[in-house]
C-alpha positions, -999 to 999 in steps of 0.1 A, spaced: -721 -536 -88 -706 -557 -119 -730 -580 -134 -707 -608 -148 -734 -610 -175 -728 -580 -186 -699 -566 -219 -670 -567 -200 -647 -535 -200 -613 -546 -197 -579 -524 -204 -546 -542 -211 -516 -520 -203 -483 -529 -214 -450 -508 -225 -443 -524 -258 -464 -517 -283 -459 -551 -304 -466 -568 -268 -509 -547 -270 -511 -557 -304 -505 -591 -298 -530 -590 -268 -554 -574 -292 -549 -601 -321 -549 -632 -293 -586 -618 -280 -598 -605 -315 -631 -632 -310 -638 -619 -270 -646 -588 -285 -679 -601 -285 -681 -602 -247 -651 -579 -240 -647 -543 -248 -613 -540 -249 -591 -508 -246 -550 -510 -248 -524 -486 -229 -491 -477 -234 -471 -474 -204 -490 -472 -167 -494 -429 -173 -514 -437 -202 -535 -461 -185 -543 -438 -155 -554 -409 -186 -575 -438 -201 -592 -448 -173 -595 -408 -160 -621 -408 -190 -631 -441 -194 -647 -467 -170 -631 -503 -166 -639 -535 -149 -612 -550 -152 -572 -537 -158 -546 -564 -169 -509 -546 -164 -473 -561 -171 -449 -556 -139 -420 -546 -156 -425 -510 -174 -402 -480 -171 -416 -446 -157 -446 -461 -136 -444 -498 -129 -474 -523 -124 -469 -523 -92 -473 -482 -90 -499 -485 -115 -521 -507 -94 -513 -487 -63 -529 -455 -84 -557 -477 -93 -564 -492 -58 -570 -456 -43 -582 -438 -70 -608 -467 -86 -611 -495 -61 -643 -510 -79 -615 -525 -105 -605 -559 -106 -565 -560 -109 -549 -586 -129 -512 -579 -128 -489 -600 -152 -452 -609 -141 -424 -630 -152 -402 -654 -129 -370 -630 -125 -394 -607 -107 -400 -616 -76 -390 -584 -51 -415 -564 -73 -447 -588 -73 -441 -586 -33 -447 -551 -38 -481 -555 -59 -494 -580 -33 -518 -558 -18 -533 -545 -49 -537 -570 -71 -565 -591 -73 -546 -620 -93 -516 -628 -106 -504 -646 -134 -471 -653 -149 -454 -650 -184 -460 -658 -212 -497 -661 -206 -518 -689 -215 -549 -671 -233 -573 -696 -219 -558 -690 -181 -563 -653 -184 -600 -654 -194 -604 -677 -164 -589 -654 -145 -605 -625 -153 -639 -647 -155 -635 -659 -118 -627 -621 -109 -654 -605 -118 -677 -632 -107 -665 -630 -74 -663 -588 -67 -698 -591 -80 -708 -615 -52 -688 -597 -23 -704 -561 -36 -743 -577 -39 -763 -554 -14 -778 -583 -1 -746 -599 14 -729 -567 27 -767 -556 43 -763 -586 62 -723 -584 74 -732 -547 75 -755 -556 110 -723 -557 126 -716 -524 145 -676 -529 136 -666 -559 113 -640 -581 134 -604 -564 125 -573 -581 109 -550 -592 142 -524 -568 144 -500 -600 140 -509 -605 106 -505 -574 90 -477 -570 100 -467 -603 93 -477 -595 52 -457 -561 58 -428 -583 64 -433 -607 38 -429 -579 11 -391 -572 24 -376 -604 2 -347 -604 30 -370 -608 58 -354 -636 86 -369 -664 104 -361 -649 139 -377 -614 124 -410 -636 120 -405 -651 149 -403 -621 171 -432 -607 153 -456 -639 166 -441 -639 198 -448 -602 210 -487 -618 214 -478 -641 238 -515 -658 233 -512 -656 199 -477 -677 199 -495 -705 225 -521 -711 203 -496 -714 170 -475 -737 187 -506 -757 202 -520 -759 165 -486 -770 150 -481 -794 171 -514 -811 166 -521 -841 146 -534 -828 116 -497 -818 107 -482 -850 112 -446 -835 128 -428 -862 144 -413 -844 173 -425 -815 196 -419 -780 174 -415 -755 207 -408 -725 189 -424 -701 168 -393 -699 146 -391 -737 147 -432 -737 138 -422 -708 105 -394 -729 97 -410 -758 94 -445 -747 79 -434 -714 60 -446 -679 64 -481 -683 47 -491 -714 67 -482 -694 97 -500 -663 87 -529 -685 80 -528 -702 114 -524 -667 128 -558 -655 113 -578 -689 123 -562 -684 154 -574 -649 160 -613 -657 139 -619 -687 169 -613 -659 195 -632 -627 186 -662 -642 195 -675 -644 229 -688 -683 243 -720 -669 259 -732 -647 230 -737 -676 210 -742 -709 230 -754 -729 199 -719 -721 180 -693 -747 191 -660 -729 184 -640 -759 194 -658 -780 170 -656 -758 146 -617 -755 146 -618 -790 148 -637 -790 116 -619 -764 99 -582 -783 107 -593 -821 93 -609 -799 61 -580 -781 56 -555 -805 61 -577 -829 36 -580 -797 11 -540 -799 10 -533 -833 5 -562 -833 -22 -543 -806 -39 -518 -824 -63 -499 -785 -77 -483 -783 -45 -480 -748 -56 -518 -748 -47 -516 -766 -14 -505 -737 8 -539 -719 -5 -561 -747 -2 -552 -754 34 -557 -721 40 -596 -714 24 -599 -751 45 -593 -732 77 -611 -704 71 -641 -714 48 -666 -716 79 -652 -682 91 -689 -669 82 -709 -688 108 -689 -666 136 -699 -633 115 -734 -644 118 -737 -655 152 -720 -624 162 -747 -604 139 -776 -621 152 -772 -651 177 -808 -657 183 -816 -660 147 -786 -682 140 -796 -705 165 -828 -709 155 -813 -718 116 -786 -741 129 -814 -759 150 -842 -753 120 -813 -774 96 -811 -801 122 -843 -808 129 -853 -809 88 -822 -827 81 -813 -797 58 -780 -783 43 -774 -751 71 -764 -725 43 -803 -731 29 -816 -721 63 -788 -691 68 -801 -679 32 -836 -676 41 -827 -660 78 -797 -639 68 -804 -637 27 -766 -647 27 -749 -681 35 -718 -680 55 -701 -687 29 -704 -656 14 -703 -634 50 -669 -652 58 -658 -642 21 -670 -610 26 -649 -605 58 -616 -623 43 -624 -593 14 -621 -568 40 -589 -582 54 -574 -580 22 -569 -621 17 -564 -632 -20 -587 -637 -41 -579 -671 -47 -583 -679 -8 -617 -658 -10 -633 -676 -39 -629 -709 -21 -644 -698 10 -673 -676 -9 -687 -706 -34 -675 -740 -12 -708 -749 -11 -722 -737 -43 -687 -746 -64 -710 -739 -102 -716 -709 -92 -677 -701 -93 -673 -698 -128 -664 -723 -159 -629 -732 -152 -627 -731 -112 -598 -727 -89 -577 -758 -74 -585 -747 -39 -624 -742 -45 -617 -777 -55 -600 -791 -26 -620 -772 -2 -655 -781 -16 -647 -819 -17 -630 -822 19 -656 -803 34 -684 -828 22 -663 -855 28 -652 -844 66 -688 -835 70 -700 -870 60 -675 -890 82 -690 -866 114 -721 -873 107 -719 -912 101 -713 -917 136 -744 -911 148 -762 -916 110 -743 -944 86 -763 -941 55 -759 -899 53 -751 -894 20 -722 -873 6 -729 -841 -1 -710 -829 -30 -715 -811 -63 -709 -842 -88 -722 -826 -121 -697 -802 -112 -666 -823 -107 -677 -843 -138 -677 -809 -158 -645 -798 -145 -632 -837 -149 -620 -843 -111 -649 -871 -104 -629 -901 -110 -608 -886 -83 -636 -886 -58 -631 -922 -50 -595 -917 -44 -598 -883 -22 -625 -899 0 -598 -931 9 -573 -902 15 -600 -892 41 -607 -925 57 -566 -929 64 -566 -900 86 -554 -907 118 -581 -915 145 -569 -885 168 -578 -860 138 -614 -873 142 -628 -848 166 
């Protein structure tokens, strides 16, 4: 496992020479937490790290011989402990589609210094909490881990052929006839706010784009793989309910729009967990979620001491498996523990952490009008987003009535 306290061991590989040195002059003072190695060209790196061990490999996209795309491929299957950072400028979009199933992050050029530290930061942090024997012990209990719906994958199998068509995506949805109902039926709820009936899954990709839909595919799929009677105390239908209003709040909240897709998306998924655990152990999670009623606790205490792990980081673990971002992952893993992120913390962790409390505290004040808000302030003061709060919980309280479930 990577202890993110540890000297770092990162190698930057690019195929200009003057482009390394200037890596190495820009990060001359991380050498005191970073031990940095440079390569020449993707052939070299894969000689490097033949005798050298690496956390973490930072590769341009566009090199001649072996691309960073190729590179990371190589890397993925021969050394998949390594967090992949892959660097890319705007021109090069057909190529990054390739990377996107082995790359842990992305960033584009030029670089910002400070964005690539965070990046790599955030990274490590989180393959360190996915590989902690603790949490895979616990998703381990599961005889087989929930699979990736056949829909998806080969929905992101599409999504790397840039000339891909609406009515190929379409068709894809629509050979799961289930699948496609419950698309449409989430589309055409009120959390998206579409004025007229959508009655077609090209109409619903169209309208929403291909990541929303994969996304809605996967919640879609997560809120059936678990049978009703094997855990009676899980509510799936209040759950999706849940997950919907967070993620449509996470969205709005999100002010990058480049962000919002990503933050709606950790939104639906960040409670993914609590179905891994009921499905581990139902008996056990009852007894927490009824343990963190009765003592007016957070649940993800109570999961800890049952389960050693939160849901939180059993639905991250899962969306690892799947192959989700990392960006998506991070939100879901530390929604409810946003410090323990890292310094400089991702938009959607953001956005998902705040709606969540916020959604959660508007359930609960039905029954309860003085339960307090439950969010992390010392950390939206460090990362400067508190005066926002105010402003985010109004965004909550104009939802409309039918999205109160």
């Amino acid at each position: 496992m990577i202890d993110p306290a540890a000297r770092l061991r990162i190698l930057f590989v690019d195929d200009e020479e003057d482009v390394l040195h200037g890596l190495e002059n820009l990060f001359y003072r991380q050498r005191r937490v970073w031990d940095m190695a440079f390569a020449h060209g993707g052939k070299a790196a894969l000689e490097h790290l033949a005798q050298h061990p690496c956390d973490v490999i930072v590769s341009d996209m566009r090199m001649p011989g072996m691309d960073g795309a190729s590179l990371l491929e190589h890397v993925n299957q021969r050394y998949p402990q390594i967090a992949r950072v892959i660097l890319s400028g705007h021109a090069e979009r057909q190529a990054v589609i390739r990377v996107v199933p082995y790359a842990h992050q992305f960033l584009s050029k030029p670089c910002d210094p400070d964005a690539l530290r965070s990046v790599i930061d955030r990274t490590i942090r989180l393959k360190a909490l996915l590989e902690e024997d603790r949490v895979k012990k616990a998703v381990g209990r599961l005889r087989t881990l929930p699979s990736a719906p056949s829909v998806y994958i080969e929905l992101c199998n599409a999504a790397r052929q840039p000339e891909i068509g609406l009515a190929t995506i379409a068709a894809i949805v629509e050979r799961d006839p289930a699948m496609s109902a419950k698309i449409l039926q989430l589309v055409n709820s009120a959390y998206f706010g579409i004025s007229r009936p959508i009655s077609s899954i090209q109409q619903a990709v169209n309208h929403l784009g291909l990541d929303l839909v994969k996304c809605l595919t996967l919640s879609a799929h997560v809120f059936s793989t678990i049978d009703r009677k094997t855990a009676p105390s899980l509510s799936l239908d209040a759950l999706q309910a849940h997950s919907l209003r967070v993620a449509r709040l996470a969205s709005r909240i999100v002010a990058d729009r480049a962000f919002a897709d990503d933050a709606f998306a950790a939104g639906m998924l960040h409670d993914v967990g609590k179905i891994v655990l009921a499905m581990v152990a139902p008996t056990t999670y009852s007894q927490a979620r009824k343990i963190a009623e009765a003592e007016g606790r957070p649940l993800s205490d109570v999961e800890r001491e049952r389960f050693a792990v939160s849901h939180a980081e059993a639905g991250a673990y899962l969306l690892g498996v799947w192959g989700l971002p990392f960006r998506i992952i991070e939100a879901v893993a530390f929604h409810h523990r946003p410090s323990e992120s890292s310094e400089v913390p991702s938009i959607p962790l953001v956005a998902v952490h705040v709606a969540d409390a916020i959604i959660r505290q508007q359930s609960a004040r039905e029954t309860d009008p003085d339960v307090p808000l439950h969010v992390d302030m010392a950390f939206l003061e460090a990362t400067g987003f508190a005066d926002a709060l105010p402003k985010w919980i109004a965004m909550a309280e104009d939802q409309p009535s039918e999205m109160r479930m």
